[in-house]
Backbone bond lengths (Angstrom), bond angles and torsions (degrees), N, CA, C in turn:
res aa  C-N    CA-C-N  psi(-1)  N-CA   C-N-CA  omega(-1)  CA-C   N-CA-C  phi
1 X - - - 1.458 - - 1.519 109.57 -
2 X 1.546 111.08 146.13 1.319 101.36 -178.77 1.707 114.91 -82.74
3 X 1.028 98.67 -170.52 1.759 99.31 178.97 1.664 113.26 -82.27
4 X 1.734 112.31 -28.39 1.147 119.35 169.64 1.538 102.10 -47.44
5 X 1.181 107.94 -85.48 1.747 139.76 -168.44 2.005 98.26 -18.67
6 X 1.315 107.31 -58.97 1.430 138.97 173.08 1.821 104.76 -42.60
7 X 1.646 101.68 -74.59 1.521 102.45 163.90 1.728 139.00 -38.49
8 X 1.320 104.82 -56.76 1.100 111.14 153.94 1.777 148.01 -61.20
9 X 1.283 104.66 -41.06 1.617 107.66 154.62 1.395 138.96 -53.29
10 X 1.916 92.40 -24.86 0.968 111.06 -170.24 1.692 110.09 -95.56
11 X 1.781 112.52 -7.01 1.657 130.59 -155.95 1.638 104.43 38.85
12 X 0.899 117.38 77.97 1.463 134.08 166.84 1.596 95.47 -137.05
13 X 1.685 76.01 174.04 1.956 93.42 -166.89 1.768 85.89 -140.98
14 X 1.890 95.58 154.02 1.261 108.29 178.20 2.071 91.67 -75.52
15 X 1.771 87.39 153.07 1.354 117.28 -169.10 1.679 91.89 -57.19
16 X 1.382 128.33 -72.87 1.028 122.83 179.71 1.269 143.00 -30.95
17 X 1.882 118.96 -44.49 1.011 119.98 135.51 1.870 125.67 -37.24
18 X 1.194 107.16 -68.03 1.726 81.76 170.86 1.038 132.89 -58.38
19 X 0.917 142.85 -12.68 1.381 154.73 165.71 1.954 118.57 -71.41
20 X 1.254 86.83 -42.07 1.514 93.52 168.59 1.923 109.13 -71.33
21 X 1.599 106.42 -45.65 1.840 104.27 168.85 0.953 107.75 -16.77
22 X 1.943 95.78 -90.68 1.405 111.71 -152.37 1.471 118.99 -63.42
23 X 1.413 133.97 -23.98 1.019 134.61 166.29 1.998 115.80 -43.25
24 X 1.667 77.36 -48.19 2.058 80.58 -178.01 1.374 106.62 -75.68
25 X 1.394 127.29 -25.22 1.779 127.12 162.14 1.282 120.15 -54.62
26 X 1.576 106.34 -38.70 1.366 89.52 -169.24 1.620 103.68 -93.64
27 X 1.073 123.41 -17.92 1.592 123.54 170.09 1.409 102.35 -59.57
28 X 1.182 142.97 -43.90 1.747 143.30 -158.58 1.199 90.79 -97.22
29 X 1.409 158.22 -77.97 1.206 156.53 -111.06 1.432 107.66 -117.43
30 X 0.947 137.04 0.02 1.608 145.01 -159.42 1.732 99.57 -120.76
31 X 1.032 121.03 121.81 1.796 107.42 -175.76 1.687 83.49 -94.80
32 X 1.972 90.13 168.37 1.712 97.69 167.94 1.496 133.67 -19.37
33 X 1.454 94.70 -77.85 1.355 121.30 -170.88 1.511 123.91 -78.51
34 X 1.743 107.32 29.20 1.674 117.64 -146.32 2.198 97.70 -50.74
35 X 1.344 94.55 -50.19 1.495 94.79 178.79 1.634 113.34 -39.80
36 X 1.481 111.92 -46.47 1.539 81.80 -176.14 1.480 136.69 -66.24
37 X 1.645 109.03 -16.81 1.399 120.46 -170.53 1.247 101.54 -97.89
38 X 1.243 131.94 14.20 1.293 112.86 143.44 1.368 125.98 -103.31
39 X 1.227 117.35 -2.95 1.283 133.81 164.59 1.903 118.89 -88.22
40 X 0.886 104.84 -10.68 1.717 108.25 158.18 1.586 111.12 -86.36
41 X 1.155 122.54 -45.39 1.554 101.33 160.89 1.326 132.62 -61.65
42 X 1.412 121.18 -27.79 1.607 113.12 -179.98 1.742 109.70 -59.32
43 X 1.084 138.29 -24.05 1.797 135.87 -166.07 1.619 79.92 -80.63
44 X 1.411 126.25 -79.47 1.442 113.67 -156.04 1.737 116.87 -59.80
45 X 1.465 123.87 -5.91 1.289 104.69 167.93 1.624 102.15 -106.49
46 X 0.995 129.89 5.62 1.280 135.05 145.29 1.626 133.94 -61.21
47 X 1.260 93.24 -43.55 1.582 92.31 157.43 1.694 124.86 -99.43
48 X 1.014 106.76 25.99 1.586 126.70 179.36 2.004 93.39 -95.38
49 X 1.739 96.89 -45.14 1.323 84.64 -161.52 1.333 104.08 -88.68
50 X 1.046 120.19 1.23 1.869 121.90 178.71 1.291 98.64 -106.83
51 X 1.053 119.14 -31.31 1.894 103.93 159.00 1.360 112.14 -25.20
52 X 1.938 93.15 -68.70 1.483 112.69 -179.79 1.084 150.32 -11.42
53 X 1.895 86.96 -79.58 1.305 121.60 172.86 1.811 103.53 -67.69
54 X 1.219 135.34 -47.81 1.451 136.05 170.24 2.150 100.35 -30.91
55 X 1.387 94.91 -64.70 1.661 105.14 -178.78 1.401 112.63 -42.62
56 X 1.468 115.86 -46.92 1.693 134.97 -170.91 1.766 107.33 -61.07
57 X 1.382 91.16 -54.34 2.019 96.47 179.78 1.431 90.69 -81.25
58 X 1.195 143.60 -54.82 1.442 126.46 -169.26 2.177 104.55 -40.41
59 X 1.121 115.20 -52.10 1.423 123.15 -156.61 1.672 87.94 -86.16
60 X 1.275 141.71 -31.31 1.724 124.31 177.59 1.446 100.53 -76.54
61 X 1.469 107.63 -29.59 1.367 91.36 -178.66 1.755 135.28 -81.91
62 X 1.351 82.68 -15.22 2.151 97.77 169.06 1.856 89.43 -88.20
63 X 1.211 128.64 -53.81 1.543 113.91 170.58 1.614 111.86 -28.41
64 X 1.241 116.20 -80.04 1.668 119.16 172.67 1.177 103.97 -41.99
65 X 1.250 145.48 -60.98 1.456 136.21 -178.76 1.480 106.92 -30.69
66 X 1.187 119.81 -69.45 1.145 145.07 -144.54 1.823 99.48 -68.76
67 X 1.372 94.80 -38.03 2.173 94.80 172.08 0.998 114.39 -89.91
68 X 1.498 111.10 -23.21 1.724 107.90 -176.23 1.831 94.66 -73.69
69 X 1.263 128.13 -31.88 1.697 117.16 -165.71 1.751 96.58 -96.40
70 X 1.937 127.06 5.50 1.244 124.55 161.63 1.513 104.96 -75.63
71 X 1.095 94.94 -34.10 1.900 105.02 -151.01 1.612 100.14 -70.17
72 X 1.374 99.19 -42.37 1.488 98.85 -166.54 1.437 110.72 -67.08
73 X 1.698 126.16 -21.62 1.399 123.65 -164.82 1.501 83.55 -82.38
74 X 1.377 112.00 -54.90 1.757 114.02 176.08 1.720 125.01 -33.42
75 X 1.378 123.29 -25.47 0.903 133.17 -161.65 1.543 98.19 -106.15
76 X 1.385 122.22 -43.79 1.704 111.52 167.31 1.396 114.53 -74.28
77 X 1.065 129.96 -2.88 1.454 131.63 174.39 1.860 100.34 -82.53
78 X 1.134 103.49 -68.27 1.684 110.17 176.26 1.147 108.43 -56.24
79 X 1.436 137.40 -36.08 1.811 111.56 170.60 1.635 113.39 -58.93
80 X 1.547 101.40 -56.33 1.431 100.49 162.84 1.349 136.15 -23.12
81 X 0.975 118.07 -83.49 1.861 132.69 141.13 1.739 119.70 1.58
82 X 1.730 102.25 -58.29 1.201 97.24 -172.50 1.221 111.78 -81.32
83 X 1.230 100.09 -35.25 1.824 114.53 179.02 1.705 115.79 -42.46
84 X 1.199 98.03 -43.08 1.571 112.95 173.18 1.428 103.73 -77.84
85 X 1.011 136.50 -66.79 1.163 132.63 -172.45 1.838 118.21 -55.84
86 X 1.357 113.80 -44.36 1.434 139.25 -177.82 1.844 102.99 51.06
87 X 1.450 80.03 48.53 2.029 101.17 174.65 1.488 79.63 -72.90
88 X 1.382 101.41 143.56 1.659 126.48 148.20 2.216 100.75 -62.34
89 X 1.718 113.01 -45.05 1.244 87.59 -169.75 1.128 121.52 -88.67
90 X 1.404 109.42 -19.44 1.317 117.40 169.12 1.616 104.25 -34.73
91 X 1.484 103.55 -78.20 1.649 99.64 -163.89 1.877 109.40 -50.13
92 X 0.754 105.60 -26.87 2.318 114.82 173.11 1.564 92.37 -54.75
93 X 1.950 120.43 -48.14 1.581 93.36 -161.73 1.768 99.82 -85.65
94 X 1.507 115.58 -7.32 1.372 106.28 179.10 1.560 104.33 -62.81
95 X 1.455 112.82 -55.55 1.577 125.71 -160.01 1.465 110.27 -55.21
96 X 1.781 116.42 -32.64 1.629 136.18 155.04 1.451 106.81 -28.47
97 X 1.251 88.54 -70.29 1.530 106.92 -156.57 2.254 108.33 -63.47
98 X 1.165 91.52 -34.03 1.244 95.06 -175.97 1.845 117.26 -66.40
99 X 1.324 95.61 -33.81 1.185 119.18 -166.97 1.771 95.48 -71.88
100 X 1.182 94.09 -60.93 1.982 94.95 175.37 1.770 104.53 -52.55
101 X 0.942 111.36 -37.12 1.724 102.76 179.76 1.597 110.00 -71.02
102 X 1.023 105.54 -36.09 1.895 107.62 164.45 1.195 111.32 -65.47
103 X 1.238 141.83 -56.06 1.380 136.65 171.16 1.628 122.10 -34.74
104 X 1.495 96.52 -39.09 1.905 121.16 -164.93 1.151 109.42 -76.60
105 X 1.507 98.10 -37.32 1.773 109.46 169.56 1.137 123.68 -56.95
106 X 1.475 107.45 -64.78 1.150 117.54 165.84 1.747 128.03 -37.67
107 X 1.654 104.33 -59.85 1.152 104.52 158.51 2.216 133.91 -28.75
108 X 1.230 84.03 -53.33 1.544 128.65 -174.27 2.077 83.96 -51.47
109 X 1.518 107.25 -77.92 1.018 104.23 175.94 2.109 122.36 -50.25
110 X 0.468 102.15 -51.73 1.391 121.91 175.49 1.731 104.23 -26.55
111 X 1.443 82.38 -74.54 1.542 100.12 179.54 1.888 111.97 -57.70
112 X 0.837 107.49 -42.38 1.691 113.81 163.71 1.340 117.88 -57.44
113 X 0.890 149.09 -57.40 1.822 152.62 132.37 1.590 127.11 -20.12
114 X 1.941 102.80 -33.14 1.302 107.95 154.72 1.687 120.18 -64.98
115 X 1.291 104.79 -49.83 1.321 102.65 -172.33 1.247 112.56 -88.61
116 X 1.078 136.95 30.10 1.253 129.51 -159.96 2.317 78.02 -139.56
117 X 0.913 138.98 -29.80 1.325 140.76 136.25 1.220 119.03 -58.73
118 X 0.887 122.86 -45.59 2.017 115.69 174.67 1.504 94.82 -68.07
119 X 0.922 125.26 -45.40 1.566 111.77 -178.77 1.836 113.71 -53.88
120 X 1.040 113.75 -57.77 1.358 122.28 -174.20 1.449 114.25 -58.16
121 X 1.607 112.08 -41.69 1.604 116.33 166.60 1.689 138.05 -52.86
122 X 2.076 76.72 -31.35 1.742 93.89 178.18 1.902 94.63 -86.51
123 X 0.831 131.19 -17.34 1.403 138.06 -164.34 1.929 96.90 -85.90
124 X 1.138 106.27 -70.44 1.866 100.47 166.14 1.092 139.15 -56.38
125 X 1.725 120.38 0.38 1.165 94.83 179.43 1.658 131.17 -102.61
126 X 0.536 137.19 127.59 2.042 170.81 179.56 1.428 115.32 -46.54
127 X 1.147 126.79 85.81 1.605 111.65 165.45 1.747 120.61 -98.83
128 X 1.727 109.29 104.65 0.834 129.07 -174.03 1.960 104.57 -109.04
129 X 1.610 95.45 101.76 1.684 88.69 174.24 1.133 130.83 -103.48
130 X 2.077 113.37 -20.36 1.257 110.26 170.96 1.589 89.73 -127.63
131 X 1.329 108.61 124.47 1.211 129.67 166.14 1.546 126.06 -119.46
132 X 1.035 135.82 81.57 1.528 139.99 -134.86 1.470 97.59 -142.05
133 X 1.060 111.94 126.02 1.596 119.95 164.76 1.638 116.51 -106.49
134 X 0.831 146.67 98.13 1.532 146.94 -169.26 1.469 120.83 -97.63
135 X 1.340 130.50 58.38 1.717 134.11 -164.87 1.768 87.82 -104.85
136 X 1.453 102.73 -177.48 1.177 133.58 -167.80 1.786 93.21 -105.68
137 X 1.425 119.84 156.47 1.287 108.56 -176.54 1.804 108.85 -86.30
138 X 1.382 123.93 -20.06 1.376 127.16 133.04 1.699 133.96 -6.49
139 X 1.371 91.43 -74.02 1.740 122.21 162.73 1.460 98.06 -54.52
140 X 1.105 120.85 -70.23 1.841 118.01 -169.74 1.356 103.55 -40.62
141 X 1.484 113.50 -84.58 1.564 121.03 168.88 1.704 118.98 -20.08
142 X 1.186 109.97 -45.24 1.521 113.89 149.44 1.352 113.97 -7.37
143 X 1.678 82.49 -94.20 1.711 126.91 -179.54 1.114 103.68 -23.22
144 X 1.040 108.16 -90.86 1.253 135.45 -162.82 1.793 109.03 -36.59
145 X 1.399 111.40 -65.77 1.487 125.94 -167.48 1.730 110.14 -66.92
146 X 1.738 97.88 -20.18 1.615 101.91 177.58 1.656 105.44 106.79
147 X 1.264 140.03 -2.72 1.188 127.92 -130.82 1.787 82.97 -104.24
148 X 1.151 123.41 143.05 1.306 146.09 162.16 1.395 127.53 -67.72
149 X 1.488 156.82 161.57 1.176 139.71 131.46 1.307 101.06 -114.00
């Protein structure tokens, strides 16, 4: 069988032909400057996702709010409790409980320091697409050595 016969049964194409395609695709379909336009979209879905992420720590952090100001009513109820009771475990599930509210805090803080950095990251960033310096290598040597005119 020939290699045609083979190609075709199979709907494949000789290598060369593809090769010849994409070459003529990417000459027609690609403008000049293709690098820059794909680099003007990366900032706006970048700040799509720090929008996001800003939204994400904003909502764990009213979540943590929200157990750290359960815990605490929970926690004057259970001293109470034990006090009356003067259970040995009682006071173990107070000392539990306290300990998770230190953690939450902490957490609590955490998450405040996150967003308070996601803010500043979404706040710096820079879209620089043509940045081009065009001197004479004269001029550079200039530059470079400090020299003034």
């Amino acid at each position: 069988m020939s290699e045609e016969k083979i190609l075709s049964s199979l709907g494949l194409r000789p290598m060369e032909e593809v090769i010849e395609d994409t070459k003529d695709k990417m000459q027609t379909q690609l403008p000049a400057n293709s690098f820059d336009t794909d680099q003007t979209n990366l900032p706006a879905i970048q700040a799509l996702e720090a929008e996001e992420n800003l939204k994400d720590i904003e909502l764990a952090k009213k979540n943590i709010e929200n157990i750290i100001n359960l815990g605490d009513d929970a926690v004057k109820e259970m001293v109470e409790i034990a006090k009356q009771s003067e259970s040995p475990r009682a006071f173990e599930v107070v000392s539990t409980l306290m300990k998770t509210l230190l953690d939450a805090n902490k957490d609590y803080v955490e998450m405040s320091t996150k967003k308070r950095y996601a803010k500043e990251e979404h706040k710096t960033e820079t879209n620089v697409t043509n940045n081009n310096l065009i001197v004479s290598t004269a001029d550079l040597l200039k530059m470079i050595k400090g020299e003034n005119e």
